[in-house]
C-alpha positions in Angstrom: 0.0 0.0 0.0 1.2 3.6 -1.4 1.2 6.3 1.6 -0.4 9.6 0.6 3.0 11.3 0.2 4.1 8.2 -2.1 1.3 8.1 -4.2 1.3 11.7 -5.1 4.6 11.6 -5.7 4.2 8.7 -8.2 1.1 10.6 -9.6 3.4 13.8 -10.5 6.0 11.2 -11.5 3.8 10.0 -14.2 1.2 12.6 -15.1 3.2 13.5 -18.1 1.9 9.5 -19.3 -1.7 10.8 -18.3 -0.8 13.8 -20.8 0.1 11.6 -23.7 -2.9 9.2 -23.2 -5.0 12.3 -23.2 -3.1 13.9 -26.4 -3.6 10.8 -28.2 -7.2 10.3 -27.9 -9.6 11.3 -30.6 -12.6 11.9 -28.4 -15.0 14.0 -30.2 -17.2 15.2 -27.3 -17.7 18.8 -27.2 -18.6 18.7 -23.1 -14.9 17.0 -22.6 -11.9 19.5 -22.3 -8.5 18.5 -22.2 -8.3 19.4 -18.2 -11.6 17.3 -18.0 -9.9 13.9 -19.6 -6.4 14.5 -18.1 -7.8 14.4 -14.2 -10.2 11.0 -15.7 -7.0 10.3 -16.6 -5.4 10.7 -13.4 -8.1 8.5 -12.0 -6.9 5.9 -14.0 -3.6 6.2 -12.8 -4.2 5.7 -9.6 -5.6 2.4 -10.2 -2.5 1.6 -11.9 -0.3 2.1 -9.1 -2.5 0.6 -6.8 -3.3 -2.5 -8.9 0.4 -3.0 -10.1 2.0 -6.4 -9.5 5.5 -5.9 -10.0 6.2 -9.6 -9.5 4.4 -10.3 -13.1 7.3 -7.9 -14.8 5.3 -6.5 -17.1 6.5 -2.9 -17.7 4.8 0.0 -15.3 4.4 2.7 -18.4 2.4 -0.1 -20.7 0.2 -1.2 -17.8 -0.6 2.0 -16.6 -1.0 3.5 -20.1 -4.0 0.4 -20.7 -5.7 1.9 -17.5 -5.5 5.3 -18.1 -6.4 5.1 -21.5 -9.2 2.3 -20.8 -11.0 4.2 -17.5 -11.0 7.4 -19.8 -13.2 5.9 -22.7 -15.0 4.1 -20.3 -16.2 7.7 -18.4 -17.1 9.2 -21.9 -19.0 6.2 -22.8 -21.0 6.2 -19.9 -22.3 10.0 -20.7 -22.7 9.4 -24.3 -25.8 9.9 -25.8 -26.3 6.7 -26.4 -29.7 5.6 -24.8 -30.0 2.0 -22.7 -32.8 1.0 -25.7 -30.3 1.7 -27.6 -27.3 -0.3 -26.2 -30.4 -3.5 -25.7 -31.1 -3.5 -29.3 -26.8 -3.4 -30.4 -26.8 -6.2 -27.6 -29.6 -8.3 -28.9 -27.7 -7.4 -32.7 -25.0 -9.0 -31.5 -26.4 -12.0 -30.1 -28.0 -12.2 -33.0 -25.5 -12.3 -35.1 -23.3 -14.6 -32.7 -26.1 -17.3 -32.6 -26.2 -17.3 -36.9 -22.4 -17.4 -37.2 -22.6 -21.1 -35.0 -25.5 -22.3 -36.6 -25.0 -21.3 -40.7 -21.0 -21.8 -39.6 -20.4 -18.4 -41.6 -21.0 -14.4 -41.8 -24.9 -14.3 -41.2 -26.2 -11.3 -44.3 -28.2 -8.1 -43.3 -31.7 -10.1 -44.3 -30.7 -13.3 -42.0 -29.6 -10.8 -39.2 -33.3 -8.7 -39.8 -35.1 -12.0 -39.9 -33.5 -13.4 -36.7 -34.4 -10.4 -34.6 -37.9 -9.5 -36.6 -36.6 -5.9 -37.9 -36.8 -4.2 -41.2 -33.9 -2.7 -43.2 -34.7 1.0 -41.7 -34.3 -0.4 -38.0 -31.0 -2.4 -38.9 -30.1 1.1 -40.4 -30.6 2.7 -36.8 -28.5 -0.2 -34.7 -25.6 0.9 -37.7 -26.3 4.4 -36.4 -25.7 3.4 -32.8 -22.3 1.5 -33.6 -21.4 4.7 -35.4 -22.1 6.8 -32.4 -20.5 4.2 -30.1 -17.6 4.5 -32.8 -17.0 8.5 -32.7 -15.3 7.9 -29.0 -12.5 5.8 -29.9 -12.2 3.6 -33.2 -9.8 1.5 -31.1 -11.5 0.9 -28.1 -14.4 0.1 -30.5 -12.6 -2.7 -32.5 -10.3 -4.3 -29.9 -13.1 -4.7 -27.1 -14.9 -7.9 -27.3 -18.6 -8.0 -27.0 -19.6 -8.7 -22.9 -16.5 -8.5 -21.9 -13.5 -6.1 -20.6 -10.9 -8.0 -22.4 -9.4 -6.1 -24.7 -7.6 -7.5 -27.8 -4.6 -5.1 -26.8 -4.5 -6.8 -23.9 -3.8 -10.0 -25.2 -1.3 -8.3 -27.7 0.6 -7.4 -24.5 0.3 -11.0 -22.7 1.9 -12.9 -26.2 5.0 -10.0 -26.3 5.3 -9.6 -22.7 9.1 -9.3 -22.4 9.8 -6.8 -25.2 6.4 -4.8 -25.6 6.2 -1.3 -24.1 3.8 1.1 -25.2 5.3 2.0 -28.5 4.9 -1.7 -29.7 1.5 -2.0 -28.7 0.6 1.2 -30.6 2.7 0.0 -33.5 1.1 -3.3 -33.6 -2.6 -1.7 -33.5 -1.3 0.3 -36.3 -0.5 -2.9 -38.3 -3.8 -4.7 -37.1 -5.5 -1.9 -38.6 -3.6 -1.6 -42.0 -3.8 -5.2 -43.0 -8.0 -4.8 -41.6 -9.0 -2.0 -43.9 -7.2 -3.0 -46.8 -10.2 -5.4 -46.9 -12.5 -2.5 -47.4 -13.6 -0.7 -50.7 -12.4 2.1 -51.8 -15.4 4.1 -50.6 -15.3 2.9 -47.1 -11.7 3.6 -46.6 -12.2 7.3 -47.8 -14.9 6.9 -44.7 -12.9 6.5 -42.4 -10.1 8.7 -43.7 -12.1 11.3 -43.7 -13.5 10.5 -40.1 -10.7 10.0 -38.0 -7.2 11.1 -40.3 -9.0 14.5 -41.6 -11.6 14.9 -38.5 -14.0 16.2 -41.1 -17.5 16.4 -39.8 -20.7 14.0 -40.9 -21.9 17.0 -43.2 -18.7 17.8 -44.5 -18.2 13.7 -45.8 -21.7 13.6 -47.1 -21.4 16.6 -49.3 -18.2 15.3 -50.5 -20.0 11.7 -51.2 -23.7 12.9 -52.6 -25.3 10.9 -49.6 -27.5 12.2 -46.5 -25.8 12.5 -42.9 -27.7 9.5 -41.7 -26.7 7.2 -44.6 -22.8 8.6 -43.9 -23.4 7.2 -40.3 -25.2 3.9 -41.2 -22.0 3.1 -43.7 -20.1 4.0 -41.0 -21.4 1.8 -38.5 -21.4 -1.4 -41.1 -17.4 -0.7 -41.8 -17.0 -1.0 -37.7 -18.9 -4.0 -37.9 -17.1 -5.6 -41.4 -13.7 -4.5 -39.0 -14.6 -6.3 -35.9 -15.5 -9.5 -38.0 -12.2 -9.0 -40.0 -10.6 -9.7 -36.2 -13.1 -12.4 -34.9 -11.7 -14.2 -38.2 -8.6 -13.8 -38.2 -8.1 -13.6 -33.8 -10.8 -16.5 -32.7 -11.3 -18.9 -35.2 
């Protein structure tokens, strides 16, 4: 157990990590300031030192990035807009989709998913919606989070290259996760998401550009989340 005097003195000691989590983060949330995220961050660094097992030698800086990084997204996501109907119907989606992949023993379509859960194209259109929202937080947390579960696929990154990773590797091998993932896309869907997170272009700025409404900009962007995370369930858990 840290004494006061200890812990503040490892807080000050690492609050420039809590600055480069925070600097890092794409969090497009108008009520979040940088002051705001850096003392969530702190939060989250706290944990860290208090939930460190040295014995384990996995390196402090990569541990307590995770945390910081991890209890940050988790505050925002709890005050997104995001309803609890909402977050029911992704879950059932999910389920959904989970219970078609065992039984057909491949990628269920949109019409198999809508027949499953009794739902017509313009209310599969909405769950897209939500996973976009859900999406405008963090593209990473979004990908490499399992469903029901605070696993994160970073983490298990960490656990297979736990002598030699510190946080630069595991940045540089979400980079490369990502890379090899999109090139799967089309051509449209990567100018998406280039647009969206490389040029931080607003929804109405991307659908001028592509001749489509702001809700079909968010329903495309929603499916390319979901055509990512299967891309990782493939290649990660079969």
């Amino acid at each position: 157990m840290y004494s006061e005097t200890v812990e503040e003195t490892e807080i000050l000691k690492y609050l420039p990590l809590v600055e480069k989590v925070v600097s890092q983060l794409n969090i497009k949330r108008a009520d979040y300031d940088r002051e705001d995220l850096i003392n969530i961050g702190v939060i989250g660094l706290m944990d860290a030192l208090k939930k460190y097992d040295r014995s384990k030698k996995v390196p402090f800086e990569g541990y307590a990035y995770i945390r910081i990084k991890g209890t940050i997204i988790d505050e925002v996501r709890k005050t997104s807009k995001v309803s609890r109907s909402k977050m029911a119907k992704l879950n059932d989606f999910y389920k959904a989709k989970e219970e078609l992949e065992k039984t057909l023993m491949r990628t269920p379509s949109e019409g198999e998913i809508c027949e499953k859960l009794d739902i017509n194209d313009k209310q599969l259109g909405k769950i897209h919606e939500t996973i976009h929202q859900l999406a405008s937080l963090s593209l990473e947390h979004v990908l490499f989070k399992e469903e029901n579960t605070e696993i994160k696929l970073i983490d298990k990154i960490e656990d297979t290259n736990i002598q030699q990773t510190d946080t630069a590797l595991l940045g540089k091998e979400q980079v490369e996760l990502l890379t090899e993932a999109i090139k799967t896309l089309d051509k449209r869907e990567q100018m998406i998401l280039n647009f969206y997170y490389v040029d931080e272009m607003p929804l109405k700025e991307i659908a001028y550009i592509l001749e489509l409404s702001i809700p079909r900009i968010s329903q495309i962007h929603g499916k390319i989340i979901l055509k990512l995370k299967q891309y990782f369930k493939e290649v990660y858990h079969d």
